[in-house]
C-alpha positions as a Markdown table, in Angstrom:
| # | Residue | x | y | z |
|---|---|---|---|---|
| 1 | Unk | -90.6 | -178.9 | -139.9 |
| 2 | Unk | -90.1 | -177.6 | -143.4 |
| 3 | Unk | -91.8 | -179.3 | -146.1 |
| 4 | Unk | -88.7 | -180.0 | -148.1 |
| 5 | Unk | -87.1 | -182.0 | -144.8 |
| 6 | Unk | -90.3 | -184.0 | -144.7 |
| 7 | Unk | -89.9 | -185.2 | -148.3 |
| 8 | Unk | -86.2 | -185.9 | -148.1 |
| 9 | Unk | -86.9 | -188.0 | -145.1 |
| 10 | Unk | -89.4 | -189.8 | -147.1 |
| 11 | Unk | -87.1 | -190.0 | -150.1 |
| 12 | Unk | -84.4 | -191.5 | -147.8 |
| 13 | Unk | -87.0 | -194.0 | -146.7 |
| 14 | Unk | -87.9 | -195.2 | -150.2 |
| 15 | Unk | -84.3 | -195.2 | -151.1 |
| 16 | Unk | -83.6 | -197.7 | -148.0 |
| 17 | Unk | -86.2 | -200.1 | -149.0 |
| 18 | Unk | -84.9 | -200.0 | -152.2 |
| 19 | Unk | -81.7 | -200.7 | -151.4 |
| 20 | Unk | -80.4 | -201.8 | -147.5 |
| 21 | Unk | -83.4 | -203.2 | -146.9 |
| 22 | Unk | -84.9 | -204.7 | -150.0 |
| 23 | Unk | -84.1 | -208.1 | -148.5 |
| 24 | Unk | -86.6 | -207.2 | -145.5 |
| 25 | Unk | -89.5 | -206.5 | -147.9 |
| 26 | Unk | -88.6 | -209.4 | -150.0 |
| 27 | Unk | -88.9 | -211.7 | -146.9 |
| 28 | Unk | -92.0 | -209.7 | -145.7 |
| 29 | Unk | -93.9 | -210.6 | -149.0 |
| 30 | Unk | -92.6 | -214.3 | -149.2 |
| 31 | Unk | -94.1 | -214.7 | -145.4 |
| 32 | Unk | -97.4 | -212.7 | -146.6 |
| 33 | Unk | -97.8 | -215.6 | -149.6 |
| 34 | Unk | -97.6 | -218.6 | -147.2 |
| 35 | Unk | -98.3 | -217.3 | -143.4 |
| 36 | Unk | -102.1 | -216.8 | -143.0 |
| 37 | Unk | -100.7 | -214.1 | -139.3 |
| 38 | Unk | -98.5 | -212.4 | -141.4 |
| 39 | Unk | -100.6 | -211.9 | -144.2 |
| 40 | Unk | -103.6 | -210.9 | -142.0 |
| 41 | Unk | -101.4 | -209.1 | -140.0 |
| 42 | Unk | -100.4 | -206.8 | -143.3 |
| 43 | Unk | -103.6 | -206.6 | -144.1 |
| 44 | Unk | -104.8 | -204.6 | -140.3 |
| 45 | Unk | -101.7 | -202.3 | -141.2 |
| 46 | Unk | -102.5 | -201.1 | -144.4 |
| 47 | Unk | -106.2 | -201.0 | -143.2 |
| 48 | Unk | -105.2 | -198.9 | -140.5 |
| 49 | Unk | -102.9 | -196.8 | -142.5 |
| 50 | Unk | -105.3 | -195.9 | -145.0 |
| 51 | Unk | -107.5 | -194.9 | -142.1 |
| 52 | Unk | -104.9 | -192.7 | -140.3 |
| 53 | Unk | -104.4 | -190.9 | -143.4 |
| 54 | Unk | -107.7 | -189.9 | -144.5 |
| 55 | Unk | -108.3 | -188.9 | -140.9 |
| 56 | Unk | -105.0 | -186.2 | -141.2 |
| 57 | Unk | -106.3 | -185.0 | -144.9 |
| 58 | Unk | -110.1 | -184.7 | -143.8 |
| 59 | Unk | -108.8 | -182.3 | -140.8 |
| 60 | Unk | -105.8 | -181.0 | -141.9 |
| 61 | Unk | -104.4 | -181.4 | -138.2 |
| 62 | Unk | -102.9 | -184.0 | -135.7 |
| 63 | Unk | -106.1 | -186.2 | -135.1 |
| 64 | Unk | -107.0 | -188.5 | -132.4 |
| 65 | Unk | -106.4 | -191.3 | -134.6 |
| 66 | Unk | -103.6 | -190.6 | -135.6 |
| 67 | Unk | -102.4 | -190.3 | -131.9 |
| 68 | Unk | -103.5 | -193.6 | -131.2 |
| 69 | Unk | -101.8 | -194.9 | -134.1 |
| 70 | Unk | -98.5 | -193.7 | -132.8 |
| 71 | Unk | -99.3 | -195.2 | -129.3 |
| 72 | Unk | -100.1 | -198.7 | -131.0 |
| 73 | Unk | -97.1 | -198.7 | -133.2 |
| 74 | Unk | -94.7 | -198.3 | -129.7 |
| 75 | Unk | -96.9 | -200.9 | -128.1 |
| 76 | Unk | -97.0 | -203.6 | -131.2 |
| 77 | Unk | -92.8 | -202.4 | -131.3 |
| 78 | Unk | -92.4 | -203.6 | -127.7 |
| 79 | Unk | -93.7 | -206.3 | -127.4 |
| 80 | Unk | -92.4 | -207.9 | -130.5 |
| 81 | Unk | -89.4 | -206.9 | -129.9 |
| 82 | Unk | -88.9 | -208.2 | -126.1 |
| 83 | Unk | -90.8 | -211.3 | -127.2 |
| 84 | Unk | -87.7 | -211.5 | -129.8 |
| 85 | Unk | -85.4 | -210.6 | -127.2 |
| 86 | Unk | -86.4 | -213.2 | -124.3 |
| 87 | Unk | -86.7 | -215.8 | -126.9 |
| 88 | Unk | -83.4 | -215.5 | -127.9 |
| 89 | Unk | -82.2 | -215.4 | -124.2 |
| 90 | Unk | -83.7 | -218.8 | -123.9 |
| 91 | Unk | -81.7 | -219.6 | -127.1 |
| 92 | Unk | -78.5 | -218.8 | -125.4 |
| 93 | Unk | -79.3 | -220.7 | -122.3 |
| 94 | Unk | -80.4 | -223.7 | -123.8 |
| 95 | Unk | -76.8 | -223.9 | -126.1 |
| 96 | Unk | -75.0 | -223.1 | -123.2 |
| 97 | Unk | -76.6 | -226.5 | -121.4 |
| 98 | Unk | -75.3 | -228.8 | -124.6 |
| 99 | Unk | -72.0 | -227.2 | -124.2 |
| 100 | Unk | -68.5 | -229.4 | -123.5 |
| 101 | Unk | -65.8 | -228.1 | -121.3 |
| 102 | Unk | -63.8 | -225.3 | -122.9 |
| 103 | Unk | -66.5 | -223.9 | -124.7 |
| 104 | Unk | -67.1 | -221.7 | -121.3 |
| 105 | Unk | -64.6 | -218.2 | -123.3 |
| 106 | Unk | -67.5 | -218.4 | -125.8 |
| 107 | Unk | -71.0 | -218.8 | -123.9 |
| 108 | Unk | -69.2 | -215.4 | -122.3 |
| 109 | Unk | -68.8 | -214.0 | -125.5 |
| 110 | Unk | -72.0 | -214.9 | -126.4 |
| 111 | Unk | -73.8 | -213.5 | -123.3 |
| 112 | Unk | -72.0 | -210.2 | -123.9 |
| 113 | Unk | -73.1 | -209.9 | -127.3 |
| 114 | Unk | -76.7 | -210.4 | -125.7 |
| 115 | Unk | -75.9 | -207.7 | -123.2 |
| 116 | Unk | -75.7 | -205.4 | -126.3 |
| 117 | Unk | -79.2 | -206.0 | -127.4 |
| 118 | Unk | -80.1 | -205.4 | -124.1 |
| 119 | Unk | -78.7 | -202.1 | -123.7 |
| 120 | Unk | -79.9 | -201.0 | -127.3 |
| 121 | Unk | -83.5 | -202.1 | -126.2 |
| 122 | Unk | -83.0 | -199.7 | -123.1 |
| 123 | Unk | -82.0 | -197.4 | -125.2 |
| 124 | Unk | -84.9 | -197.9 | -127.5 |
| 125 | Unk | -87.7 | -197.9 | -124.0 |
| 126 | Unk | -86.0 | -194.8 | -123.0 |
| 127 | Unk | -86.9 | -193.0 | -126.2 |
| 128 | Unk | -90.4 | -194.8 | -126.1 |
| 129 | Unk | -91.2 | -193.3 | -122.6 |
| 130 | Unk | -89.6 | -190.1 | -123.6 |
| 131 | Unk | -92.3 | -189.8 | -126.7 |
| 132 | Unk | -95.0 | -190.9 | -124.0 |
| 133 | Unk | -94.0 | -188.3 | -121.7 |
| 134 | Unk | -94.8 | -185.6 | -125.0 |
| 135 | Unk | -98.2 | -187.3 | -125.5 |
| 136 | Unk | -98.8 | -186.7 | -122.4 |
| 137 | Unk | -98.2 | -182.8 | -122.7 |
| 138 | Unk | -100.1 | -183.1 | -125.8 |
| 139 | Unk | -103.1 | -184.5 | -124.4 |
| 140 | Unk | -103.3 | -182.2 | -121.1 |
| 141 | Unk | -103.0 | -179.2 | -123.4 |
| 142 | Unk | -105.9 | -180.6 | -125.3 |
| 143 | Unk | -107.7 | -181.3 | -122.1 |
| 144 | Unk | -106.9 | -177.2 | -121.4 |
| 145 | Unk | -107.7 | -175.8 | -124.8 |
| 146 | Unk | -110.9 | -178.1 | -123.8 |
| 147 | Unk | -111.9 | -176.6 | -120.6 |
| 148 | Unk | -111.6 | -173.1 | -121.5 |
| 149 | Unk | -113.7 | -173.7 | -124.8 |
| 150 | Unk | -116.5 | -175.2 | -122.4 |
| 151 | Unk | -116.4 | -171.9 | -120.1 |
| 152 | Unk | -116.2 | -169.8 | -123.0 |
| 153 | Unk | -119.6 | -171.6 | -124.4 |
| 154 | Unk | -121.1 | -171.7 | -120.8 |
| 155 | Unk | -121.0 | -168.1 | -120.1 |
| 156 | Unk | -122.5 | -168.0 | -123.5 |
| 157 | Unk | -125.6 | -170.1 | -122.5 |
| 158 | Unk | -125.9 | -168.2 | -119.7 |
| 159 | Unk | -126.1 | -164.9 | -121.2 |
| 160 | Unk | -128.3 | -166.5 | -123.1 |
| 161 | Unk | -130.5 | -167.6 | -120.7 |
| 162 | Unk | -130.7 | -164.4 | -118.0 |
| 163 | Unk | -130.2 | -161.6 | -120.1 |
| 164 | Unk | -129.9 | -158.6 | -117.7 |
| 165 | Unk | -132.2 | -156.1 | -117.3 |
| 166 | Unk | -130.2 | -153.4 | -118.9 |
| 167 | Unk | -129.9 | -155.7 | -122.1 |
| 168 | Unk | -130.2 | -153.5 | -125.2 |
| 169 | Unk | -128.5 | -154.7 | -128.9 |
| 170 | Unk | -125.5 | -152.5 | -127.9 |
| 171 | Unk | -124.9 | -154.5 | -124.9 |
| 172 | Unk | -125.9 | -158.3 | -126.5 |
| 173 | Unk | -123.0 | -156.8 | -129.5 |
| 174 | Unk | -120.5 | -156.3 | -127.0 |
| 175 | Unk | -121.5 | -159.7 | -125.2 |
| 176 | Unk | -120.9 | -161.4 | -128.9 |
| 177 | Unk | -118.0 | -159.4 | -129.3 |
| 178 | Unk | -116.3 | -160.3 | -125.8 |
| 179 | Unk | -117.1 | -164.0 | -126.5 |
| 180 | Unk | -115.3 | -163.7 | -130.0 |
| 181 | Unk | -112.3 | -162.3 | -128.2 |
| 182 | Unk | -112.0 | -164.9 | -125.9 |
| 183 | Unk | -112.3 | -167.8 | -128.5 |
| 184 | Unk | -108.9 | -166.0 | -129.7 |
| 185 | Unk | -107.4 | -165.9 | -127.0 |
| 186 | Unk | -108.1 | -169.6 | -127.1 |
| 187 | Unk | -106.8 | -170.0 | -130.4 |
| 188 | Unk | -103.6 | -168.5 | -130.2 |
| 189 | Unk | -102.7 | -170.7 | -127.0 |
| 190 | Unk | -103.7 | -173.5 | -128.9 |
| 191 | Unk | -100.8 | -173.3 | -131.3 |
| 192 | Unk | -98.9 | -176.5 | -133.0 |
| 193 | Unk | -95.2 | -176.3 | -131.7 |
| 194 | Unk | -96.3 | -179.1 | -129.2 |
| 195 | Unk | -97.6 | -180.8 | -132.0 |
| 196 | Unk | -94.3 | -180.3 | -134.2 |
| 197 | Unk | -91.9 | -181.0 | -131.2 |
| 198 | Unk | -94.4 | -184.8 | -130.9 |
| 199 | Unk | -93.9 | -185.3 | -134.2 |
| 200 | Unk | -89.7 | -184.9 | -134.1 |
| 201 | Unk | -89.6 | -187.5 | -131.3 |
| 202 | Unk | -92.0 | -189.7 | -133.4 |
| 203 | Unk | -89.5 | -189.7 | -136.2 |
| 204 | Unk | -86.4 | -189.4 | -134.2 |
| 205 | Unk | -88.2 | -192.9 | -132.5 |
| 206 | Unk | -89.1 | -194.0 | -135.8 |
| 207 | Unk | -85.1 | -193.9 | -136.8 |
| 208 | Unk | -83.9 | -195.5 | -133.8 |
| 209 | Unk | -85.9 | -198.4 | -134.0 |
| 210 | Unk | -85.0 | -199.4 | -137.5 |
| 211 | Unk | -81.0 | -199.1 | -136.8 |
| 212 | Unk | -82.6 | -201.2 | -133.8 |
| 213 | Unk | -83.8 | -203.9 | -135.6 |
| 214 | Unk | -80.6 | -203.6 | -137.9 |
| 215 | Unk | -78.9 | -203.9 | -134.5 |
| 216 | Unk | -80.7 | -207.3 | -133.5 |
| 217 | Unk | -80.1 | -208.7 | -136.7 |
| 218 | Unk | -76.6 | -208.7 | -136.5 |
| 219 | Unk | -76.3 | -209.8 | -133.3 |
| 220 | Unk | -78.9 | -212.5 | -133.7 |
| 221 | Unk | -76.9 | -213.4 | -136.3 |
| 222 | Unk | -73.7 | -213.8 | -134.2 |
| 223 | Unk | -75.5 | -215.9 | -131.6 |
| 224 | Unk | -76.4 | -218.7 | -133.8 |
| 225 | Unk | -77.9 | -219.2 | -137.7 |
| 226 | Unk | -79.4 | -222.8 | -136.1 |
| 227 | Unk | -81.3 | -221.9 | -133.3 |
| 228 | Unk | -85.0 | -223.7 | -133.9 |
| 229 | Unk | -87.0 | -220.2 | -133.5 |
| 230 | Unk | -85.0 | -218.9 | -136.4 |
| 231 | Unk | -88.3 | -218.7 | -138.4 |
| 232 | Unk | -90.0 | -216.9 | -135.4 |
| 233 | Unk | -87.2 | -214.7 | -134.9 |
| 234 | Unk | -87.7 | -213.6 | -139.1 |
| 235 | Unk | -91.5 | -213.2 | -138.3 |
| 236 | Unk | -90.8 | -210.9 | -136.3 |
| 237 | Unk | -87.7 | -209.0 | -137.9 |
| 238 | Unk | -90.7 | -208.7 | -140.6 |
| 239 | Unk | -93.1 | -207.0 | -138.4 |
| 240 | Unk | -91.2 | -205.1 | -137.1 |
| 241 | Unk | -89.4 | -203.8 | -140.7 |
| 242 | Unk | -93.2 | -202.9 | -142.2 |
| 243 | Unk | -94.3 | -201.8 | -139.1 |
| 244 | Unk | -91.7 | -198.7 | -138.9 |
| 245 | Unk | -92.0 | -198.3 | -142.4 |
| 246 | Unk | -95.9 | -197.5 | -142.2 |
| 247 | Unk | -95.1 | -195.5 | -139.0 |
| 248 | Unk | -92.3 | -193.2 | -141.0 |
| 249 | Unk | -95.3 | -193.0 | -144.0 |
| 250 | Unk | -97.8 | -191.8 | -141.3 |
| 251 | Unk | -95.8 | -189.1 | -139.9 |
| 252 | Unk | -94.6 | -188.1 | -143.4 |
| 253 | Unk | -98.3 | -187.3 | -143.9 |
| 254 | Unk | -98.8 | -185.6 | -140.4 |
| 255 | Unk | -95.6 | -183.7 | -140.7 |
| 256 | Unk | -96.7 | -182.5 | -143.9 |
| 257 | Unk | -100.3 | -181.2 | -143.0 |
| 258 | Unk | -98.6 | -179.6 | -140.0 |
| 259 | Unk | -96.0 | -177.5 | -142.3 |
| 260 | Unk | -98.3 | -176.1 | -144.5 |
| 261 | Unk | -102.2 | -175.8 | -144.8 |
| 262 | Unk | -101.7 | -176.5 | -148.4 |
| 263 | Unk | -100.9 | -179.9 | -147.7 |
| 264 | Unk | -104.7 | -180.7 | -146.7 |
| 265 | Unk | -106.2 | -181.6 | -150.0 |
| 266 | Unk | -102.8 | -182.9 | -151.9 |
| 267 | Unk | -103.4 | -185.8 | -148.5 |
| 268 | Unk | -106.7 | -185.6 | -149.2 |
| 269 | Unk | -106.2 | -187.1 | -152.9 |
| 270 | Unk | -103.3 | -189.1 | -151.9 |
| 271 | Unk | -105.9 | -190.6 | -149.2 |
| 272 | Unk | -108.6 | -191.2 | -151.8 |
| 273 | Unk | -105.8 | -193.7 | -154.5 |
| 274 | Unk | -104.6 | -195.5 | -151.5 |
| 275 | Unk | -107.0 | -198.1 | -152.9 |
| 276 | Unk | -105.7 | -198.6 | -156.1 |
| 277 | Unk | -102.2 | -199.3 | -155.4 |
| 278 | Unk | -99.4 | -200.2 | -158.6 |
| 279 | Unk | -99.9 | -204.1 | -159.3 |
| 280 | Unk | -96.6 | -206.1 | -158.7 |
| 281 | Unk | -95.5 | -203.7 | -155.9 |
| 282 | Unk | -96.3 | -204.0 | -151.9 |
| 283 | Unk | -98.6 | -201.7 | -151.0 |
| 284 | Unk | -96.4 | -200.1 | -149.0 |
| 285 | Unk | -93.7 | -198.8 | -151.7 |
| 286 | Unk | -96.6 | -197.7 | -153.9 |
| 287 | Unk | -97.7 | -195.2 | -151.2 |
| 288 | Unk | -94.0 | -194.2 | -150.9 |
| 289 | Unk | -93.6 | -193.4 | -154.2 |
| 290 | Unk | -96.9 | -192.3 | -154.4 |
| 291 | Unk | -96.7 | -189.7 | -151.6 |
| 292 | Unk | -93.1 | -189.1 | -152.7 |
| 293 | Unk | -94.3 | -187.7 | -156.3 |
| 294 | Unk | -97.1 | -185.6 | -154.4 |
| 295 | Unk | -94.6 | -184.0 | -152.1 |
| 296 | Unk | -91.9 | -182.8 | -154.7 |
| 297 | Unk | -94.6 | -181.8 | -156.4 |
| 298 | Unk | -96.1 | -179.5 | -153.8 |
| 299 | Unk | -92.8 | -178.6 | -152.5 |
| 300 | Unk | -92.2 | -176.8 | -155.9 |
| 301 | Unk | -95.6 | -175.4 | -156.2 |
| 302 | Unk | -96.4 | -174.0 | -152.8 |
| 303 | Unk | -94.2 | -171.2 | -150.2 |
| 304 | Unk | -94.6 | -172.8 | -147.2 |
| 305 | Unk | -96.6 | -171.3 | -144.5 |
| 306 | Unk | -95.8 | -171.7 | -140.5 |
| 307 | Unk | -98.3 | -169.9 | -138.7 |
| 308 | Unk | -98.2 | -170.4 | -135.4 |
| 309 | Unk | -101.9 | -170.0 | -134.1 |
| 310 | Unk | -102.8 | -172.9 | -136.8 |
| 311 | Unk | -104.4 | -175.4 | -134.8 |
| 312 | Unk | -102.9 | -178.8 | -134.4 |
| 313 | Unk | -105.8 | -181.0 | -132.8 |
| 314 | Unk | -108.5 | -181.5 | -135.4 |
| 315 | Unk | -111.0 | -181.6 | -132.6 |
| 316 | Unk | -110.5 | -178.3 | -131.9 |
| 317 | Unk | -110.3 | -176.7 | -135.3 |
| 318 | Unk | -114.2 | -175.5 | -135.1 |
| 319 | Unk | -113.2 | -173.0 | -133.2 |
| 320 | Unk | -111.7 | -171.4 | -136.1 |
| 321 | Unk | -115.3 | -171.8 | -138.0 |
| 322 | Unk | -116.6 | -170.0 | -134.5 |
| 323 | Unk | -114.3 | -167.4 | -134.4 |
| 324 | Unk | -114.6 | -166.1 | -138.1 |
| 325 | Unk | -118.1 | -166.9 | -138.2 |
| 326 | Unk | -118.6 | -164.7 | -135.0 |
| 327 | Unk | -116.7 | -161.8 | -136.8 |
| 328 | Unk | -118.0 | -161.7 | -140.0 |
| 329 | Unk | -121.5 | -162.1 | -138.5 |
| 330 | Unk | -121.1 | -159.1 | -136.0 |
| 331 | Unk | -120.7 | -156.8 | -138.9 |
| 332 | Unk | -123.5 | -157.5 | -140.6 |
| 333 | Unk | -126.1 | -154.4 | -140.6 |
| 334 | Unk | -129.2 | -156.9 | -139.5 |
| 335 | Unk | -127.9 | -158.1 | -136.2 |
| 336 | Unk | -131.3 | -160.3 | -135.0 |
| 337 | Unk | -130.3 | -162.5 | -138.5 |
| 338 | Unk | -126.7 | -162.6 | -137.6 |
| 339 | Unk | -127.5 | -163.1 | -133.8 |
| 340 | Unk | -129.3 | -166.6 | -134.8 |
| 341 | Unk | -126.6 | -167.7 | -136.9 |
| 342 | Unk | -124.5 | -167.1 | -134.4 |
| 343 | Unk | -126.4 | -169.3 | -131.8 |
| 344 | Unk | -126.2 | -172.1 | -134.4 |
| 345 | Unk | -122.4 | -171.9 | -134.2 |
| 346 | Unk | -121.9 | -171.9 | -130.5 |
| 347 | Unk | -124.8 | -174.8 | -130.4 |
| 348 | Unk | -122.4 | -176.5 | -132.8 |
| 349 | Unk | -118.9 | -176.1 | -131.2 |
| 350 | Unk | -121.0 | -177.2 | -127.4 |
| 351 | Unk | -122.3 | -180.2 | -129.4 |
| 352 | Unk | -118.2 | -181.4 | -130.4 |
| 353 | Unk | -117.4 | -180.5 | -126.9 |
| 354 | Unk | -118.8 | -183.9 | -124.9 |
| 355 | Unk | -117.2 | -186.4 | -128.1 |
| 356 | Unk | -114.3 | -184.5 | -128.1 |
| 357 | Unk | -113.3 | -185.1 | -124.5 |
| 358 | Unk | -114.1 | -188.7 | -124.7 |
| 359 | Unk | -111.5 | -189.3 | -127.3 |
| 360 | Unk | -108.8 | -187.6 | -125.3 |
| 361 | Unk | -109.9 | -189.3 | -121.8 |
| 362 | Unk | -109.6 | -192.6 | -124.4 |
| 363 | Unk | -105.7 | -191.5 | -125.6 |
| 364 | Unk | -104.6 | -191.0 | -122.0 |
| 365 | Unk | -105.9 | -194.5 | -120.9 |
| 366 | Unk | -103.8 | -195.8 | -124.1 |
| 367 | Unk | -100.9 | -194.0 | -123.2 |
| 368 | Unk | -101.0 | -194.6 | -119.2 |
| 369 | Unk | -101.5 | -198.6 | -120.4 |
| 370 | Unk | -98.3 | -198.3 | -123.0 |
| 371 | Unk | -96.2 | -196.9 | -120.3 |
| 372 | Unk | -97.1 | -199.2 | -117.7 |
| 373 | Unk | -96.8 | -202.3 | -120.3 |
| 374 | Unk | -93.0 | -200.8 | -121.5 |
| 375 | Unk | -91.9 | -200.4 | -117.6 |
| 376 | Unk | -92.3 | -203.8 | -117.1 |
| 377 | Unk | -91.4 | -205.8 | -120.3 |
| 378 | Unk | -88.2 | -203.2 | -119.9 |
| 379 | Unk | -87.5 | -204.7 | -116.2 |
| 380 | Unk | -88.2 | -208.3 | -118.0 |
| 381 | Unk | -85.3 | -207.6 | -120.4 |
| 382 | Unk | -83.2 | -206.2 | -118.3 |
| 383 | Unk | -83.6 | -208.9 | -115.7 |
| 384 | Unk | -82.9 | -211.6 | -118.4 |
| 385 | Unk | -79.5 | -209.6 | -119.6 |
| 386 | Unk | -78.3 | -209.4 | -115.7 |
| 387 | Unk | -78.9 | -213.4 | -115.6 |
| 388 | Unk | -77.1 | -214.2 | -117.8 |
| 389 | Unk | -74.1 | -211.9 | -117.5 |
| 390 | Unk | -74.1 | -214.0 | -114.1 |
| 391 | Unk | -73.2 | -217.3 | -115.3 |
């Protein structure tokens, strides 16, 4: 994604909150003064946001983190909003029980209109296992990229280790060489267009569930203003509001480090004043703007760059280091000096190798639990929609 979409996107975000939505983020920051979960519950975000960002600057890639952030957002969206969802099923049932004869035309009504928010919820899980289903390809071409780095650095070792008889400099030079080639190969498979296509489903996501929640307000508003978990039902509109808006600031970053390696250290400094945030403002809209400034900025100083054997995992970015280490090494004129250098860097890449697979053997077991968690608060909904449509 070009640079320029990724600022208008956030520009259209800010302009929201701003406007459409102000009443959201007003209500957000009255319950943040005088709710000790919401206000602890802001405070994990912007923690966590703060850490997701200075994990894309310091790598200038998709990280792990950052992965795991987006798996956490659908899980925290899901269950707050099915939570909303059921409660306001019980809502409806508990009305329809105080209700006199003819009032039966508009309990119907009523159920009907909660048959919509069940069908833009399925709408909604649909996208959510959909963005899963990417992850997953994102995480088994990690898991690839992984393998053939640790045959790569095996056959290495090995050389290493029984050198054959014939072994002269010529042939150890051609053995470097080989190896080099190989980490290219690895590279060039590596490349981020599974990482851009994640990131269009995150935002496409991202959208659908705010016209989502704009969705559920309406009709919550339709099925009663005096239902006693009317404050619940706004704690949750609220979490869900700041939740999405963090989520659209994350992948503003990430889209932005993916479209151009220039990107890296503007995040980087945009990381580094996330602490000292404009005084009268939720920290969230000082980031916006923030970031916003940064982008047009850049997007005026930079051509963009979209080179397709960039690497998108920042796990696997020391195989760049590798690779032009290797090269530059191998044509230096005193080869035993450059041979020991090189050693150092394939000790180093072998040493990332064992850490790095853990994190992604972590992601999967996240994403395996936030599909089977959405499969059956889905069935949940679904169930309580068909129930009542019954009556």
């Amino acid at each position: 994604m070009r640079l320029k979409r990724v600022r208008e996107l956030t520009s259209k975000l800010l302009g929201n909150i701003r406007d459409k939505d102000a009443g959201l983020l007003r209500a957000h920051e009255e319950d943040c003064k005088h709710d000790e979960d919401m206000q602890s519950f802001d405070t994990n975000l912007k923690a966590r946001t703060t850490e997701v960002i200075s994990s894309l600057a310091s790598s200038g890639a998709i990280s792990t983190e950052y992965l795991k952030d987006v798996v956490n957002y659908v899980r925290v969206w899901n269950q707050t909003t099915v939570d909303s969802i059921l409660q306001l099923e019980k809502d409806i049932r508990a009305e329809g029980k105080k209700g006199v004869k003819g009032k039966q035309s508009k309990e119907r009504k009523k159920n009907s209109r909660f048959q919509t928010v069940v069908d833009k919820y399925e709408e909604s899980s649909r996208e959510m296992l959909d963005l899963l289903s990417e992850l997953d390809k994102f995480v088994k071409s990690a898991c690839n990229s992984h393998s053939s780095i640790e045959t790569v650095v095996q056959e290495y070792f090995d050389k290493q280790e029984n050198p054959n008889d014939s072994g002269t400099s010529l042939t150890t030079h051609d053995h470097y060489k080989r190896i080099s080639e190989k980490l290219k190969n690895i590279k060039a498979a590596a490349h981020n267009s599974l990482a851009e296509s994640l990131l269009q489903k995150v935002q496409a996501l991202i959208t659908m569930h705010q016209q989502l929640l704009e969705n559920l307000t309406v009709q919550k508003e339709k099925l009663g203003k005096k239902q006693q978990t009317a404050r619940a039902w706004r704690k949750a509109t609220n979490m869900l509001f700041i939740s999405s808006v963090a989520a659209m600031l994350l992948w503003s970053v990430a889209a932005a480090v993916l479209a151009s390696p220039t990107t890296v250290a503007l995040a980087a400094a945009f990381a580094a004043s996330t602490g000292a945030l404009m005084e009268g403002q939720h920290w969230i809209v000082s980031c916006l703007k923030e970031w916003e400034n940064d982008l047009k900025k850049e997007e005026n100083q930079v051509e963009e760059m979209h080179d397709n054997t960039r690497l998108a995992f920042t796990e696997l970015s020391n195989i760049n280091k590798a690779v032009n280490e290797i090269d530059v090494l191998l044509g230096q004129p005193d080869f035993a000096i450059a041979e020991e250098q090189i050693n150092v860097t394939m000790k180093d890449i072998q040493k990332k190798l064992e850490p790095f697979m853990n994190k992604i053997e972590g992601l999967k077991g996240e994403v395996d639990k936030c599909r089977i968690e959405l499969m059956n608060t889905r069935d949940a909904v679904v169930s309580a929609g068909s129930a009542l449509m019954s009556i």
